[in-house]
PyMOL Python script that loads the backbone (N, CA, C, O; Angstrom):
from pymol import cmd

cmd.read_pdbstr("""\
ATOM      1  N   UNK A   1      56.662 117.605  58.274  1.00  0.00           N
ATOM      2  CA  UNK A   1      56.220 117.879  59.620  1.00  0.00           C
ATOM      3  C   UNK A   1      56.549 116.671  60.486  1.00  0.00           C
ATOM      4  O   UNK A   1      56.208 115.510  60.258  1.00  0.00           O
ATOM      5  N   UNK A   2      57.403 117.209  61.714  1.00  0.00           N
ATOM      6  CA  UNK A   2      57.480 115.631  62.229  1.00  0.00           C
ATOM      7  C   UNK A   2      56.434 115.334  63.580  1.00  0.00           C
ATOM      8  O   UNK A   2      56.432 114.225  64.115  1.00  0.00           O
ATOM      9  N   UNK A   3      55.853 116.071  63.896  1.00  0.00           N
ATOM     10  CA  UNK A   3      54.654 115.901  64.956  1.00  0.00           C
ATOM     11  C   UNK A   3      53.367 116.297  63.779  1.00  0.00           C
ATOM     12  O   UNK A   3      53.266 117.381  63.204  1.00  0.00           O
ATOM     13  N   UNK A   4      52.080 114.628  63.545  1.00  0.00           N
ATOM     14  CA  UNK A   4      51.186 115.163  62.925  1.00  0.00           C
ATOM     15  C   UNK A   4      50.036 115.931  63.982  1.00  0.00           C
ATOM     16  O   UNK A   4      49.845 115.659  65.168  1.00  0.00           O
ATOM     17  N   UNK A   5      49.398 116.897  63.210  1.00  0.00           N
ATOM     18  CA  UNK A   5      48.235 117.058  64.194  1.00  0.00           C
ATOM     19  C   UNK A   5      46.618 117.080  63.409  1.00  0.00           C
ATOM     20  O   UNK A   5      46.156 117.758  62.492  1.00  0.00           O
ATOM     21  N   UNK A   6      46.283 116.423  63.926  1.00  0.00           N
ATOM     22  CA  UNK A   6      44.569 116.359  63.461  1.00  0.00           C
ATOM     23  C   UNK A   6      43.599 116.064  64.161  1.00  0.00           C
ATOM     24  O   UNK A   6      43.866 115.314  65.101  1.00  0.00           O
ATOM     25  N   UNK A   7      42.543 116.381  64.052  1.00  0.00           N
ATOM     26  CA  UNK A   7      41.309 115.906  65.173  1.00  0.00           C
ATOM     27  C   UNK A   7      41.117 116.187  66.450  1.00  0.00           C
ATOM     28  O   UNK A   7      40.099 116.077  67.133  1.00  0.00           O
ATOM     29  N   UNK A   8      42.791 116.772  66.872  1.00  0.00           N
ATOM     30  CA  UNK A   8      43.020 116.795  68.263  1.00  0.00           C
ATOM     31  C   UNK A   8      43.915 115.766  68.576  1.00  0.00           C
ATOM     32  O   UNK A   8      44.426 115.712  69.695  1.00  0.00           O
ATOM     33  N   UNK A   9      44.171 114.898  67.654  1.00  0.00           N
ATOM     34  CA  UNK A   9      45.112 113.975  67.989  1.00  0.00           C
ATOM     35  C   UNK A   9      46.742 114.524  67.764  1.00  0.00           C
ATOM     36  O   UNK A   9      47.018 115.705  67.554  1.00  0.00           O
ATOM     37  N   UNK A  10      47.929 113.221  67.870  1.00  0.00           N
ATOM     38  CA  UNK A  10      48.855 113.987  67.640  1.00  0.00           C
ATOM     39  C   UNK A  10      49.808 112.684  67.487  1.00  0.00           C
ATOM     40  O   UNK A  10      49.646 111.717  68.232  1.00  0.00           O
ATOM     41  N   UNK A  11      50.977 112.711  66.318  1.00  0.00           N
ATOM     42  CA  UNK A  11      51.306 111.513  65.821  1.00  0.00           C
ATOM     43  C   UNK A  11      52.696 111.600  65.500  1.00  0.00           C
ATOM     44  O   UNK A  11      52.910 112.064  64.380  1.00  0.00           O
ATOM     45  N   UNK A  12      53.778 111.259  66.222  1.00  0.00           N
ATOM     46  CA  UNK A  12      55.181 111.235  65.491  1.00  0.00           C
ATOM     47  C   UNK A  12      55.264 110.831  64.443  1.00  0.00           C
ATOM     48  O   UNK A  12      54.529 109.876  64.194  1.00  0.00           O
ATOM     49  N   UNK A  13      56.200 111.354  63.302  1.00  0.00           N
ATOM     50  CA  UNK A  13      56.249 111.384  61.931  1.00  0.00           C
ATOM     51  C   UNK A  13      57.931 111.275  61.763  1.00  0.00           C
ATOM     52  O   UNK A  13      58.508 112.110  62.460  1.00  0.00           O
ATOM     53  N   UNK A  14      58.756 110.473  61.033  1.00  0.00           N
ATOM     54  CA  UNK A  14      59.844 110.197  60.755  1.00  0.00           C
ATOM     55  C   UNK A  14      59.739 111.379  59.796  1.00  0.00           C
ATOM     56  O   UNK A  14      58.754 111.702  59.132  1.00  0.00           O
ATOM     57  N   UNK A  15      61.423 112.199  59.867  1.00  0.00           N
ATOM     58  CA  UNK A  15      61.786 113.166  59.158  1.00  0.00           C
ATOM     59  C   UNK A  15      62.517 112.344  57.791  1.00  0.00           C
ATOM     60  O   UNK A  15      62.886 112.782  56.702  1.00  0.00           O
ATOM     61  N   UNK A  16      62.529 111.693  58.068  1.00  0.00           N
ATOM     62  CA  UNK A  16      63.469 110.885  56.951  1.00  0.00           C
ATOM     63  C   UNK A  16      62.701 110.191  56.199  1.00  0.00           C
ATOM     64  O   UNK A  16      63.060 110.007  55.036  1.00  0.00           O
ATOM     65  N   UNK A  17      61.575 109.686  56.626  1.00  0.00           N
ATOM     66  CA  UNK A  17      61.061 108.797  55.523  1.00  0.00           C
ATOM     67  C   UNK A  17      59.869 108.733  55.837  1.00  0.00           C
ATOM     68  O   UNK A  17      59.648 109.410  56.841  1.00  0.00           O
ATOM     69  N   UNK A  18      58.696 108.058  55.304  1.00  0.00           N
ATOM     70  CA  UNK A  18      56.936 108.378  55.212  1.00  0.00           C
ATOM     71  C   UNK A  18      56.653 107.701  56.850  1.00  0.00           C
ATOM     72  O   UNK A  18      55.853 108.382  57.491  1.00  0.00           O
ATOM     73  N   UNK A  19      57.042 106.824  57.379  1.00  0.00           N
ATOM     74  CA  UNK A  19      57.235 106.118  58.688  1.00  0.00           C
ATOM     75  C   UNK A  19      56.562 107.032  59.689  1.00  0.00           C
ATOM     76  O   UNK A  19      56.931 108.206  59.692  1.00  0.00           O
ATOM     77  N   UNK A  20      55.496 106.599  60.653  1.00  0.00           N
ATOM     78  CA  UNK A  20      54.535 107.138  61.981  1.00  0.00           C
ATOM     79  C   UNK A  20      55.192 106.363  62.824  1.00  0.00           C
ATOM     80  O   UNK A  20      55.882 105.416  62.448  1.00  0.00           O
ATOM     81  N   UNK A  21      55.035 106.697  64.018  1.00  0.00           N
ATOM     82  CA  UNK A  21      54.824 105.668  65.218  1.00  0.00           C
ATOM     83  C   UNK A  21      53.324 105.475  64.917  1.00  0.00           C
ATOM     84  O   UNK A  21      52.590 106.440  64.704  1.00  0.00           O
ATOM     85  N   UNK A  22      52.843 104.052  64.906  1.00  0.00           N
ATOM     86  CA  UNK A  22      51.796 103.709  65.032  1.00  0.00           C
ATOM     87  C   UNK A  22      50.234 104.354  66.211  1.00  0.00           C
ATOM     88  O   UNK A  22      49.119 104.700  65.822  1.00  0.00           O
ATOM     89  N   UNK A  23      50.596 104.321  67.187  1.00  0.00           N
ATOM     90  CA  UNK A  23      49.775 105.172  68.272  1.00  0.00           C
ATOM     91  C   UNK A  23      49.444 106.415  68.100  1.00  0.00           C
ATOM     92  O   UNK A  23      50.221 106.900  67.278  1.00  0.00           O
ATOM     93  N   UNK A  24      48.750 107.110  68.427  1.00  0.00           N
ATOM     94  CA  UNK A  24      48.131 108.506  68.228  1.00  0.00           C
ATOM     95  C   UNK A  24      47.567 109.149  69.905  1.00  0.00           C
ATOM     96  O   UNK A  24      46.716 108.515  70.529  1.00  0.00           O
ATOM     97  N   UNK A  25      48.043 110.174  70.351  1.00  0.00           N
ATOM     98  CA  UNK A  25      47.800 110.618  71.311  1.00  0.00           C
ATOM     99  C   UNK A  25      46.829 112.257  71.617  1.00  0.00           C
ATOM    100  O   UNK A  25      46.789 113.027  70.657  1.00  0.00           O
ATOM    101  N   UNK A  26      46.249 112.604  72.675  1.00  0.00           N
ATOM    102  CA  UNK A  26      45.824 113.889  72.763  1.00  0.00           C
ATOM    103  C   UNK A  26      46.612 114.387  73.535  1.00  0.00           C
ATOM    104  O   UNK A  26      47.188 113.952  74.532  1.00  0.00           O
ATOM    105  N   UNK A  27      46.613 115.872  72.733  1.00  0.00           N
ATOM    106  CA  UNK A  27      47.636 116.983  73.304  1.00  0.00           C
ATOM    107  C   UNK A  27      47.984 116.928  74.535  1.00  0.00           C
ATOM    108  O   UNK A  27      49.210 116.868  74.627  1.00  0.00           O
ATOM    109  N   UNK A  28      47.384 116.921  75.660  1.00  0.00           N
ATOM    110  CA  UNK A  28      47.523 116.690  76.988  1.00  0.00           C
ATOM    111  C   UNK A  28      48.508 115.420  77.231  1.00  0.00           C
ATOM    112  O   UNK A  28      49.074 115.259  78.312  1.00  0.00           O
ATOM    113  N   UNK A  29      48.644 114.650  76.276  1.00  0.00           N
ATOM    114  CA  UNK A  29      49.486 113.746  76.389  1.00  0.00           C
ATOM    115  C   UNK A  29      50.744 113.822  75.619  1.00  0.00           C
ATOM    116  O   UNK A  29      51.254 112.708  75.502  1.00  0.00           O
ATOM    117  N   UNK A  30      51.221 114.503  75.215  1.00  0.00           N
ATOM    118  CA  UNK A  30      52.276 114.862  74.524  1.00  0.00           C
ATOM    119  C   UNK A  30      53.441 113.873  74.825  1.00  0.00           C
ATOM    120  O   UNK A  30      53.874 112.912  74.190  1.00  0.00           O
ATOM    121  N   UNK A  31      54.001 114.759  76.682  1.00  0.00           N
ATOM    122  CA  UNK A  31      54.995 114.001  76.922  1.00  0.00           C
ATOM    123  C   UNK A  31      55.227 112.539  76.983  1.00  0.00           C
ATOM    124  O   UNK A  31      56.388 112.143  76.879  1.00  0.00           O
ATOM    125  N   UNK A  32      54.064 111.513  77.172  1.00  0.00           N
ATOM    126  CA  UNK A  32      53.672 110.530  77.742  1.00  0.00           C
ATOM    127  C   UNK A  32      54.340 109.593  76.042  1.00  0.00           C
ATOM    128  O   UNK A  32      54.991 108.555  75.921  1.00  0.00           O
ATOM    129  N   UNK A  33      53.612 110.880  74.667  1.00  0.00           N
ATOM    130  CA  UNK A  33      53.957 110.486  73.602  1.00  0.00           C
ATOM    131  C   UNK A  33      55.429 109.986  73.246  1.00  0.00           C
ATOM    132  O   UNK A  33      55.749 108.849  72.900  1.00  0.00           O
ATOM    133  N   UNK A  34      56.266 111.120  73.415  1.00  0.00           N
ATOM    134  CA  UNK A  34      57.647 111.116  73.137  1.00  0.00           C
ATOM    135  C   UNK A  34      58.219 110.084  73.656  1.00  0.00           C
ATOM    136  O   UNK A  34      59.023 109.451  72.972  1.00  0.00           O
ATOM    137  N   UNK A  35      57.829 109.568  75.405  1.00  0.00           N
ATOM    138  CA  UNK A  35      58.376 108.689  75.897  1.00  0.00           C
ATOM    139  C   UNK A  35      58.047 107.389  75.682  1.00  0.00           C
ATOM    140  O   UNK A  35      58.682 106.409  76.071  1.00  0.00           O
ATOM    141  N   UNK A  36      57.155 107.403  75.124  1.00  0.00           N
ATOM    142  CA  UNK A  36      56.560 106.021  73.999  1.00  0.00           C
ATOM    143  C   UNK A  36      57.408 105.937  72.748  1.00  0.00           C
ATOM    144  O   UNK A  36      57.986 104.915  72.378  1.00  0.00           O
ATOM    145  N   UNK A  37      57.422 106.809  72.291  1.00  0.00           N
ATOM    146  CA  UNK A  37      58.180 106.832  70.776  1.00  0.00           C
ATOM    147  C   UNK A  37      60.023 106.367  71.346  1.00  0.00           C
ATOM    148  O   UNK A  37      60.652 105.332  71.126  1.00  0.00           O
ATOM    149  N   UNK A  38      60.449 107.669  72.143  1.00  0.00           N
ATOM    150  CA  UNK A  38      61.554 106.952  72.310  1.00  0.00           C
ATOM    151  C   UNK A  38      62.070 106.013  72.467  1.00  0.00           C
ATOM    152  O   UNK A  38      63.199 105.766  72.043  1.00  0.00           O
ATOM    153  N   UNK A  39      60.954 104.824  73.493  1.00  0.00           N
ATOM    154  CA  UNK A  39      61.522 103.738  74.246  1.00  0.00           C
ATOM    155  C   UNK A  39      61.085 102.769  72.996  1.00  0.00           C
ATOM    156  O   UNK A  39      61.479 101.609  73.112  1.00  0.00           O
ATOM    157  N   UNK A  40      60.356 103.067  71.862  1.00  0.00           N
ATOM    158  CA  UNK A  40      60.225 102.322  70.805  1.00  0.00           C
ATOM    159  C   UNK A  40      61.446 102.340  69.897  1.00  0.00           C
ATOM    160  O   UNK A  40      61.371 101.666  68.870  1.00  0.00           O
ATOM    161  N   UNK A  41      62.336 102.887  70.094  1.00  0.00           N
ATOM    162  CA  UNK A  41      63.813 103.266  69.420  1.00  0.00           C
ATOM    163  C   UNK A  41      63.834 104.314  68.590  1.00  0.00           C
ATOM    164  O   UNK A  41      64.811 104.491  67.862  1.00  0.00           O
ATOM    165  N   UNK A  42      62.534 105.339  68.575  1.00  0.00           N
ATOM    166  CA  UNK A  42      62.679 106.509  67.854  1.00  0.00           C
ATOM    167  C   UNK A  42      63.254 107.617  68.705  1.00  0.00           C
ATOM    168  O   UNK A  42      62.913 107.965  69.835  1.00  0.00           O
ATOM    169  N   UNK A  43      64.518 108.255  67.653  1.00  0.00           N
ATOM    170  CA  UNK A  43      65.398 108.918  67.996  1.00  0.00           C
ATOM    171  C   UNK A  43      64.948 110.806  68.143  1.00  0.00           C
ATOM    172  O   UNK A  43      65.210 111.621  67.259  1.00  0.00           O
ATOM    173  N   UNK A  44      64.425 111.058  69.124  1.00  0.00           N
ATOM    174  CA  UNK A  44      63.686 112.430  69.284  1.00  0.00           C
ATOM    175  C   UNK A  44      65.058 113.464  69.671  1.00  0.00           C
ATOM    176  O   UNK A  44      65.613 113.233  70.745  1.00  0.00           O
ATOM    177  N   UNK A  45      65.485 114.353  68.985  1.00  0.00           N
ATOM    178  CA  UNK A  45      66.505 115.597  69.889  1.00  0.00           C
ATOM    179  C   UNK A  45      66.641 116.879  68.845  1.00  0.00           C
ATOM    180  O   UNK A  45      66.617 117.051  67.626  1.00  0.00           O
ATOM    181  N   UNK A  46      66.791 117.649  70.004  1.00  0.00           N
ATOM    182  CA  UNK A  46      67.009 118.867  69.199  1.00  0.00           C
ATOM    183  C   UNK A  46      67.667 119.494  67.684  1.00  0.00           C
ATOM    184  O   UNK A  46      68.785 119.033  67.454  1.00  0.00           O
ATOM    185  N   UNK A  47      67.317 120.146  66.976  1.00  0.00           N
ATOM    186  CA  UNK A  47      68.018 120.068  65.599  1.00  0.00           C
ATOM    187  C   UNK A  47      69.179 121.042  65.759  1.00  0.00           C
ATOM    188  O   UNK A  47      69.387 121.798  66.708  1.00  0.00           O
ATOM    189  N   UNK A  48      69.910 120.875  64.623  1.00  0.00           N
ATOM    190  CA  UNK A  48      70.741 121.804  64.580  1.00  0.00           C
ATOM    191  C   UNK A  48      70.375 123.381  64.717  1.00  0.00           C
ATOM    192  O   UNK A  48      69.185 123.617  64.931  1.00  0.00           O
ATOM    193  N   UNK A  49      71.129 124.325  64.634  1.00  0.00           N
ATOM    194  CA  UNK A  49      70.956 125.978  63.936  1.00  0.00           C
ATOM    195  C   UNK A  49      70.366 125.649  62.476  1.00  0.00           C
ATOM    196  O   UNK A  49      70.421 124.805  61.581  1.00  0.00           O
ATOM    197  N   UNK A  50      69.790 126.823  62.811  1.00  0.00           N
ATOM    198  CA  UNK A  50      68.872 127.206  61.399  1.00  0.00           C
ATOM    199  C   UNK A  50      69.824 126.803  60.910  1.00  0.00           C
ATOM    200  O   UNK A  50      70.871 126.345  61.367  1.00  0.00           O
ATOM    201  N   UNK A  51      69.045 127.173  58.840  1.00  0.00           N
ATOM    202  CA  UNK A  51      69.941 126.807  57.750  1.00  0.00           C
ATOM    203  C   UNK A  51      69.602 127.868  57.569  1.00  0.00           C
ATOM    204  O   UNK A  51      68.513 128.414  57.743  1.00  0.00           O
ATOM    205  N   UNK A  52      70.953 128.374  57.042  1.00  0.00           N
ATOM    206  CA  UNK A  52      71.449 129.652  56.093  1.00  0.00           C
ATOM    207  C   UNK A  52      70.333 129.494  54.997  1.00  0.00           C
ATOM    208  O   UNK A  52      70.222 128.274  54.873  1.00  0.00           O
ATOM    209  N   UNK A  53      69.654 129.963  54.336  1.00  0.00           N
ATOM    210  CA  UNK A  53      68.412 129.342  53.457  1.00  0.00           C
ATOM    211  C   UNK A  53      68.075 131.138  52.408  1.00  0.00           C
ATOM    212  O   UNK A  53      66.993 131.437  51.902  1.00  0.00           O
ATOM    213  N   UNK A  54      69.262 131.939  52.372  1.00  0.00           N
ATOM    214  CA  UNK A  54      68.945 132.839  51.590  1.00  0.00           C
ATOM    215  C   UNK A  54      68.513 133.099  50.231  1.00  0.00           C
ATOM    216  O   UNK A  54      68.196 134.187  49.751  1.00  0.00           O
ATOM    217  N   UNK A  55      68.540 132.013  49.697  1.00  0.00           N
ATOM    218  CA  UNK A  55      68.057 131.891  48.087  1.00  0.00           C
ATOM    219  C   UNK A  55      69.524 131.941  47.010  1.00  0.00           C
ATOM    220  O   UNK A  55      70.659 131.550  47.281  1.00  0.00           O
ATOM    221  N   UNK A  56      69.133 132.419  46.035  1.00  0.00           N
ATOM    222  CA  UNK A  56      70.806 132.511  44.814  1.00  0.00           C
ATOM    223  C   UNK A  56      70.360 134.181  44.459  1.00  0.00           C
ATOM    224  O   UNK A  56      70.936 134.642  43.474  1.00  0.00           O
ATOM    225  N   UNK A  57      69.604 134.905  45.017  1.00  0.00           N
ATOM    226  CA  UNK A  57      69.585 136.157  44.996  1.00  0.00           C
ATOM    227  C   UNK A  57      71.240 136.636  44.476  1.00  0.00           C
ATOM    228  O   UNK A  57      71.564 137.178  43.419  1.00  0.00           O
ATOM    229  N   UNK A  58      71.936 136.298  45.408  1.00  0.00           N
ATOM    230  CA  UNK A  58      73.479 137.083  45.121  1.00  0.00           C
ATOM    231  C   UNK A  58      74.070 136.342  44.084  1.00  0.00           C
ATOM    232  O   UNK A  58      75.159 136.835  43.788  1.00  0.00           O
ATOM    233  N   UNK A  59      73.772 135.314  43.391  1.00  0.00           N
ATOM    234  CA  UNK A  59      74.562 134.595  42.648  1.00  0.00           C
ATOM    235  C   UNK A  59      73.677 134.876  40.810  1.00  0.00           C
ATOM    236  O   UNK A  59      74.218 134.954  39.707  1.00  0.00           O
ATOM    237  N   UNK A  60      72.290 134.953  41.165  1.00  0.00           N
ATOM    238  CA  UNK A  60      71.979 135.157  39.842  1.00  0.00           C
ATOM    239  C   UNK A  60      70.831 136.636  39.457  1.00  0.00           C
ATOM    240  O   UNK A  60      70.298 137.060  38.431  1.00  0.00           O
ATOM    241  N   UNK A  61      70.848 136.901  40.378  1.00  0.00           N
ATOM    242  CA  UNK A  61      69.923 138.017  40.564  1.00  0.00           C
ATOM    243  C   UNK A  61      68.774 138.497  40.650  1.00  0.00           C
ATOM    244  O   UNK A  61      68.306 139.628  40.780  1.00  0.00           O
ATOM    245  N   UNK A  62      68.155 136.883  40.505  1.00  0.00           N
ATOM    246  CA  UNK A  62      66.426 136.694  40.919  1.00  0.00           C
ATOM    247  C   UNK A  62      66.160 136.712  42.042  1.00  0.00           C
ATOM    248  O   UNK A  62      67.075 136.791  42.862  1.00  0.00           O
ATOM    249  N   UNK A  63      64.833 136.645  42.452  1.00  0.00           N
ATOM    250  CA  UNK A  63      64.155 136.616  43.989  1.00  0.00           C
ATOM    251  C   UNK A  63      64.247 135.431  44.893  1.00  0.00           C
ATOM    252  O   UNK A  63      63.175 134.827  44.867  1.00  0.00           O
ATOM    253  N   UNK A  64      65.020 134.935  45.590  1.00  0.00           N
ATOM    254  CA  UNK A  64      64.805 134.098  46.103  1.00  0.00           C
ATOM    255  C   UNK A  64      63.276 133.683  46.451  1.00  0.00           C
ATOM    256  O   UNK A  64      62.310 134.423  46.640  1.00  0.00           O
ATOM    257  N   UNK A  65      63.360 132.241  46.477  1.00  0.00           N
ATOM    258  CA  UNK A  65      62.131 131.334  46.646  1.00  0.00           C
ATOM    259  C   UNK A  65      61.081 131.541  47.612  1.00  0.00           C
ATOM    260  O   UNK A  65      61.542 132.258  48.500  1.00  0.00           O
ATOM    261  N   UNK A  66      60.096 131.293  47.804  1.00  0.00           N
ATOM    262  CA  UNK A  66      59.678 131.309  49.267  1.00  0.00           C
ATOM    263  C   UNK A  66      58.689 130.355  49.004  1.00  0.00           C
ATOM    264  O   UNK A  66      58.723 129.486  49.875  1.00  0.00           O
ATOM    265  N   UNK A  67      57.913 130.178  48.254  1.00  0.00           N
ATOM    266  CA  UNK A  67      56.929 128.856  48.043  1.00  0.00           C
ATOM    267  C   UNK A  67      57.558 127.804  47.808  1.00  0.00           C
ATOM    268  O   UNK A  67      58.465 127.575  47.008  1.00  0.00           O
ATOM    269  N   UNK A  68      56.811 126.892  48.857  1.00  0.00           N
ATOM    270  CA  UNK A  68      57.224 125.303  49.101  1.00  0.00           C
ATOM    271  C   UNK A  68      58.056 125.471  50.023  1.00  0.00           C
ATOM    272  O   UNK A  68      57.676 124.523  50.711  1.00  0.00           O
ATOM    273  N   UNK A  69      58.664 125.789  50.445  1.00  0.00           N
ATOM    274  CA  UNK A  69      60.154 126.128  51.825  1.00  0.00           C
ATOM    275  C   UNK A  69      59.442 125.825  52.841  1.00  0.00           C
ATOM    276  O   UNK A  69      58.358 126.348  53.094  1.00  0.00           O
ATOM    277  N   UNK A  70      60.083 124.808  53.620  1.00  0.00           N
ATOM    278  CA  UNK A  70      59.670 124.571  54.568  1.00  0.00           C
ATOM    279  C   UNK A  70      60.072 125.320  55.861  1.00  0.00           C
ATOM    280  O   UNK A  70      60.780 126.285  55.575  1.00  0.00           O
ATOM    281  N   UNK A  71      59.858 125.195  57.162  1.00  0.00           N
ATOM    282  CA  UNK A  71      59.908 126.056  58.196  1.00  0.00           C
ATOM    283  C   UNK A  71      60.900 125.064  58.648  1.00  0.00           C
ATOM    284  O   UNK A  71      60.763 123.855  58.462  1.00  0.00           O
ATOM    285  N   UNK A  72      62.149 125.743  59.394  1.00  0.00           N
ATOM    286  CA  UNK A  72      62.570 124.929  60.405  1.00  0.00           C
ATOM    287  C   UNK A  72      61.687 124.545  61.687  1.00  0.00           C
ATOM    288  O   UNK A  72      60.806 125.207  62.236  1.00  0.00           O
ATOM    289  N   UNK A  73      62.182 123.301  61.989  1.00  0.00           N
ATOM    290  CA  UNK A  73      61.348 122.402  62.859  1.00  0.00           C
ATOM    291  C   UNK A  73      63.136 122.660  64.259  1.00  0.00           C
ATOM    292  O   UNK A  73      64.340 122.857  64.100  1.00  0.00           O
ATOM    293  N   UNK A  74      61.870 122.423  65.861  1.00  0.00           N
ATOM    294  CA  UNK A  74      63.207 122.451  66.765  1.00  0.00           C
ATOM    295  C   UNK A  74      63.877 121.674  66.911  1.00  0.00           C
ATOM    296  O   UNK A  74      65.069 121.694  67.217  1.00  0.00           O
ATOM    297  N   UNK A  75      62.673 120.242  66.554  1.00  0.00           N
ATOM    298  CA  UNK A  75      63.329 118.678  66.781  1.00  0.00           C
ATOM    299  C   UNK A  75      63.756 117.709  65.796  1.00  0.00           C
ATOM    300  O   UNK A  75      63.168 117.521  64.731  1.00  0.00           O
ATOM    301  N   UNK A  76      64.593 117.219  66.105  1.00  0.00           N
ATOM    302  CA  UNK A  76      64.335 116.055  64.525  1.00  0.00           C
ATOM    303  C   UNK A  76      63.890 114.807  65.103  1.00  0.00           C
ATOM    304  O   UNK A  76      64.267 114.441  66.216  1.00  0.00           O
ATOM    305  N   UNK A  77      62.876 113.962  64.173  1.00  0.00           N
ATOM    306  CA  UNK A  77      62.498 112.752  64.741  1.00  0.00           C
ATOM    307  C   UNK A  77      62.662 111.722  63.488  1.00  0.00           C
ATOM    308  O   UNK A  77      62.167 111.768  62.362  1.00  0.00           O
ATOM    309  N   UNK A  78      63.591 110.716  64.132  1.00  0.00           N
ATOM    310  CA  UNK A  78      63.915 109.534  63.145  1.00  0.00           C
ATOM    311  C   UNK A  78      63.425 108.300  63.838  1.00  0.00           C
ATOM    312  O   UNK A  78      63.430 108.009  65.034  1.00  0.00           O
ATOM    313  N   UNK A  79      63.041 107.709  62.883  1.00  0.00           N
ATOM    314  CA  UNK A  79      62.076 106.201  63.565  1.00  0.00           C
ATOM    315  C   UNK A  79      63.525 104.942  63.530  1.00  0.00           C
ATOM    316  O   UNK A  79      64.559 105.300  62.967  1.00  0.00           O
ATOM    317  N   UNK A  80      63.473 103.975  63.964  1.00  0.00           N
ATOM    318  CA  UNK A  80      64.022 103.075  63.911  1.00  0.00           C
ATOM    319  C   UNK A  80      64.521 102.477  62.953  1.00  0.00           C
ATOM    320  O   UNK A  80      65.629 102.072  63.302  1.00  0.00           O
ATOM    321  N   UNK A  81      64.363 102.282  62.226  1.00  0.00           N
ATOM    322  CA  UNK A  81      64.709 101.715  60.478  1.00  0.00           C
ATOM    323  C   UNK A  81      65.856 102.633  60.091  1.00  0.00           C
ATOM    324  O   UNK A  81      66.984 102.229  59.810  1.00  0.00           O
ATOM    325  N   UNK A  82      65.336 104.348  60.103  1.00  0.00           N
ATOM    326  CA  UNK A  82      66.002 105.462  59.397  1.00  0.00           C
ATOM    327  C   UNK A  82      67.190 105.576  60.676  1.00  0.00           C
ATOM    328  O   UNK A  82      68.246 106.045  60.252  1.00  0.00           O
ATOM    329  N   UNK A  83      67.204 105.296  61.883  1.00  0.00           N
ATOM    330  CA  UNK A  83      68.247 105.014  62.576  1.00  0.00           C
ATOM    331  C   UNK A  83      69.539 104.025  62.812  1.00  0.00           C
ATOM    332  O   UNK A  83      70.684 104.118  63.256  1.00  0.00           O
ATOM    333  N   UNK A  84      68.837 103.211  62.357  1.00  0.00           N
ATOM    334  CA  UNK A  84      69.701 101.756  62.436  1.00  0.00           C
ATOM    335  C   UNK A  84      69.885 100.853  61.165  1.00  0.00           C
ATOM    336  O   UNK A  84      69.892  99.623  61.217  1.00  0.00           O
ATOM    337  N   UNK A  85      70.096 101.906  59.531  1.00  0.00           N
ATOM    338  CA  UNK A  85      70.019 101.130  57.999  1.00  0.00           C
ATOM    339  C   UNK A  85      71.080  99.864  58.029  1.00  0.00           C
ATOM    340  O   UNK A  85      70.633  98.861  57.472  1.00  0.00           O
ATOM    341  N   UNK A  86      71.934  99.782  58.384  1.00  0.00           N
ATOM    342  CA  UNK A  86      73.075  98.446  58.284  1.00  0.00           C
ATOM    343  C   UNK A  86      71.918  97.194  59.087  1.00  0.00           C
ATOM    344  O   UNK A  86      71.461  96.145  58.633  1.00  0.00           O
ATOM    345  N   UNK A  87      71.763  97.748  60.199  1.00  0.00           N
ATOM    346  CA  UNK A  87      70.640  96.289  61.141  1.00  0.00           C
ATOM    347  C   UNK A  87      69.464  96.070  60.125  1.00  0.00           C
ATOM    348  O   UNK A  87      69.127  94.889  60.053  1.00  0.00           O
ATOM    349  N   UNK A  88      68.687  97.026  59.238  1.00  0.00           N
ATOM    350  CA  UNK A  88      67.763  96.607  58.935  1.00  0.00           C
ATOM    351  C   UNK A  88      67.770  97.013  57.505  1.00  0.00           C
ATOM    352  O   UNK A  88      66.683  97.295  57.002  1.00  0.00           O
ATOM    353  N   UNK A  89      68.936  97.087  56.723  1.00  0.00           N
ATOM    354  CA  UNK A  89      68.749  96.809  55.294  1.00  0.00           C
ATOM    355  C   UNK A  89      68.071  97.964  54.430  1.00  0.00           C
ATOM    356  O   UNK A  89      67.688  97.904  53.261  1.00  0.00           O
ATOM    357  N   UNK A  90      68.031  98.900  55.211  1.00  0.00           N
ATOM    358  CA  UNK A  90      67.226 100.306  54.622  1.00  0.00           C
ATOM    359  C   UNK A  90      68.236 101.779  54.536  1.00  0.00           C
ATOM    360  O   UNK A  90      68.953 102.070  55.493  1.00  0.00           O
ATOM    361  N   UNK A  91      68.192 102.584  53.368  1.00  0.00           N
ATOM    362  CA  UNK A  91      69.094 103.290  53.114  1.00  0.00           C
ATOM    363  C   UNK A  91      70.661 103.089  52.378  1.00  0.00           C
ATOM    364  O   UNK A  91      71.040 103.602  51.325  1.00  0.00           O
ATOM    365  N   UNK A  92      71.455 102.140  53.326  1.00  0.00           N
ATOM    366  CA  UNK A  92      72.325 101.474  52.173  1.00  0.00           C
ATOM    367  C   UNK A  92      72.564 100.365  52.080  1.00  0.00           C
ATOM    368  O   UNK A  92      73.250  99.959  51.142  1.00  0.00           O
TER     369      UNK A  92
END
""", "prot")
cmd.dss("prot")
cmd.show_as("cartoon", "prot")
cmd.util.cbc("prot")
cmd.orient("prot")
């Protein structure tokens, strides 16, 4: 999940790795959020098209999966670290 929600609060979450933006905001503040996160160097934008995500139904003849599958999300959100691995030594 890359937006957490609890309490009423609401918390950017790196898609890539366990990583928050530190701050926590209420819903009413959403936008105010993103533009915090961004200008912190977290990379907020739209995701690709769905994923083709039909299962191996046609390949082996079982039921494709459905527990544990996650939902596509609209946005992807990468924190700073998971953006910039050569500057900061993370990933490779």
């Amino acid at each position: 999940m890359s937006i957490a929600r609890e309490n009423g609060l609401l918390q950017v979450c790196c898609d890539s790795c366990p990583a928050s933006y530190p701050n926590t905001y209420l819903a009413e503040d959403f936008s105010v959020m993103i533009a915090d996160a961004k200008t912190a160097g977290w990379i907020i934008r739209k995701a690709g098209p769905a994923r083709d995500d039909t299962g191996t139904a046609d390949l082996f003849g079982s039921a494709p999966r459905v527990a544990g599958t996650k939902p596509d999300e609209p946005y992807t959100h990468t924190c700073p670290d998971c953006a910039n691995p050569i500057e900061t030594g993370g990933l490779l």
